[in-house]
N, C-alpha and C positions, 0 to 999 in steps of 0.2 A: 513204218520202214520195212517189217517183215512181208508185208504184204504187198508193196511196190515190188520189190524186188523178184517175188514167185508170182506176180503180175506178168515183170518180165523176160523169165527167161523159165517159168513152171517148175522149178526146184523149191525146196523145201529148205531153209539154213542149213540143218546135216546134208544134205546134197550134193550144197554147192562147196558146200568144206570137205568133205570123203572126195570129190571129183577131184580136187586140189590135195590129195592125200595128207591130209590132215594125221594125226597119229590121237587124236580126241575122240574121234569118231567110230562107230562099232555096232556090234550088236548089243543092243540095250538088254539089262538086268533087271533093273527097278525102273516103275512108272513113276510120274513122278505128278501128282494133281493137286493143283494149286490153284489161288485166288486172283485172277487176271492182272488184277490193278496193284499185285504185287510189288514192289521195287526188285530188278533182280540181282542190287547188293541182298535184301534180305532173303530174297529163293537161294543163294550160294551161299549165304551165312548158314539158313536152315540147313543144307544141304551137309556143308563141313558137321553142324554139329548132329544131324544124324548118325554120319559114319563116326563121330568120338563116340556117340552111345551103345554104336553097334560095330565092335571090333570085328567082327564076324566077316565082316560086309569089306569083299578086298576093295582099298583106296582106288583101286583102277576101272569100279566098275563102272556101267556105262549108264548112265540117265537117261530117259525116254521124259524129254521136257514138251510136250504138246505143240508150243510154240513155235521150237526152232525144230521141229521133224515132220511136223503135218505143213501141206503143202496150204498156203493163205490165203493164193489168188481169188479173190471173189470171182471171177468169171467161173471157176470148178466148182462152185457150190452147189450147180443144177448138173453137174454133170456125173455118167454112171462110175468113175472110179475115183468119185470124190474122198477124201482120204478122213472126213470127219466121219462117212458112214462106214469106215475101218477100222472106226478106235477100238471098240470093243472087242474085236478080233485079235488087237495089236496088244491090250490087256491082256488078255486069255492067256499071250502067248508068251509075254514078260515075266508072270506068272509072280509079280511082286508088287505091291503099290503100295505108294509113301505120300500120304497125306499132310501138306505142310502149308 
């Protein structure tokens, strides 16, 4: 589904929700790298119970989820501003990763 859609129209899920001023959407704080085949009740479960263990961490911050920010379309996979060869930039610059 994620990748029909930035098939067709080349947005990324945070995209096309920030386009439609979503109040979700932002500058991300924490990366967030995870196991594909995930269910994402359990990636939001993990998610709630990181922020219980780390009160630190204001409730509003913003998650950099790979999935719904990186743009899917398999046509941009050979192309030069493909956003998978940005990840590591986009880490760098998050400057938090939450392994879950």
């Amino acid at each position: 589904h994620i990748a029909r859609a930035s098939e067709q129209d080349g947005l990324s899920t945070c995209e096309r929700l920030r386009a439609r001023g979503h109040p979700g959407v932002g500058v991300a704080t924490i990366f967030v790298s995870w196991f594909l085949e995930t269910t994402l009740e359990t990636l939001v479960d993990a998610m709630g119970e990181y922020l219980r263990m780390h009160p630190d961490v204001s409730p509003d911050a913003k998650w950099w989820v790979c999935d719904f920010v990186i743009r899917q379309a398999t046509r941009q996979l050979a192309a030069e501003d493909n956003d998978v060869k940005k990840l590591g930039e986009c880490v760098r610059t998050i400057g938090h990763t939450v392994l879950l």
